[in-house]
C-alpha positions, 0 to 999 in steps of 0.5 A: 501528537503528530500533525498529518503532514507530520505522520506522512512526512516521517514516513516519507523521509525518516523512516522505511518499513523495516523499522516500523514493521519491528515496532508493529511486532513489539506492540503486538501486532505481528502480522501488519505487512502484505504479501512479500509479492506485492511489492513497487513497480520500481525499486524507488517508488515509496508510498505513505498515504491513507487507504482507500480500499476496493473490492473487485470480483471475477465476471465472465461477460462484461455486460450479462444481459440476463444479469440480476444484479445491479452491476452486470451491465456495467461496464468495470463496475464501480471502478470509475467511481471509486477512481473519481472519488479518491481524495487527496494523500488516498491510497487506491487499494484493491483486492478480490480478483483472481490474478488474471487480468491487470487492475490498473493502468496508465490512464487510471494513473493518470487521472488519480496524479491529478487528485493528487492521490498518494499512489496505489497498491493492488492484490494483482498486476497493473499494465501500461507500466512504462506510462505509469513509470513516467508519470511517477506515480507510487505503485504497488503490485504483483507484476505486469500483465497487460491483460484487460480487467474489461470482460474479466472483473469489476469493482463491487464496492469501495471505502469499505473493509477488505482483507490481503493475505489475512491483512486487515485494511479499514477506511483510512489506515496509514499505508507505508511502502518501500522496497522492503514491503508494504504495511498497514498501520492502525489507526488506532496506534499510529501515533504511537507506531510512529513516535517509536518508530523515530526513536528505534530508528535514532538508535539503530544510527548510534548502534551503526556508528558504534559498530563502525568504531568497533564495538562487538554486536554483543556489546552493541545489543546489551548496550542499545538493545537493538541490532 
């Protein structure tokens, strides 16, 4: 059994989405990667951490007076409290909106580097991008669009199930990110995606040194059984 900081270090260290997306598929579980549009804000950034999901919606005032529900005079919704309740190694995961407006920003940024959350990944686009840049912070997202989230959309609810792409992400699923793309792991079988993981990614090394040395791709495929 893998510790936590075991899992996370593995996936931050030795591992990239390729290979733990192609142990994902041969345990049957074909569709674990978001949509290929979500993707870093820059080509290094990395992320592994477990999900903390939030779920936004349209509005059309950012206060309706004649509201019924108990959020139309709130300005954001529940995005305040949901940015202040991410804890340690969480990942800020939202989806629901249109793509109108940025879910995210400098300042949220800011406060989640402090809770020392392990990045954020949105179904849209973030603003303040420079900022987030310098501050290092994992991102994930689909572009930069600088117009505010305030008159457009709110937060409605967090720490529940949400879907991306007809990508299912519960409470505390294992998120893993790189240039190549962003997964969601189950917790269910993340011990065993990762153990295999690790050995997949040990025999592609063999495979590459066999190539070097000239082995043909067939030989190299019947031998190792991977390519």
């Amino acid at each position: 059994m893998f510790t936590e900081q075991e899992l996370i270090g593995a996936l931050r260290e030795r591992l990239f989405t390729a290979v733990v997306g192609d142990v994902l598929d041969k345990m049957g579980y074909c569709r674990q990667f978001l949509p290929q549009a979500i993707a870093p804000l820059r080509p290094d950034m990395r992320i592994a951490g477990r999900a903390m999901p939030v779920l936004e919606a349209d509005v059309f005032d950012e206060i309706a007076d004649q509201s019924r529900g108990p959020l139309g005079r709130k300005s954001f919704g529940l995005m305040i409290e949901a940015l202040d309740d991410l804890k340690p190694g969480e990942v800020y995961i939202a989806t629901g909106a249109s793509f109108n407006y940025a879910l995210w920003g400098e300042l949220m940024s800011t406060r989640a580097v402090h809770l020392q959350a392990a990045g954020a990944v949105l179904n849209g686009f973030v603003r303040d991008a420079a900022g987030i840049e310098a501050l290092n912070f994992p991102t994930f997202c689909r572009g930069i669009y600088a117009q505010d989230q305030g008159p457009r959309g709110k937060v409605i609810d967090y720490r529940i199930p949400v879907e991306i792409g007809g990508v299912r992400v519960t409470p505390g699923d294992l998120l893993f990110g790189d240039r190549e793309g962003m997964l969601v792991i189950p917790g269910a079988v993340e011990q065993a995606v990762i153990a295999a993981a690790l050995e997949k990614a040990s025999t592609e090394n063999r495979v590459a040194l066999a190539v070097r040395q000239g082995m043909s791709a067939r030989e190299a495929f019947d031998t190792f059984g991977v390519l």
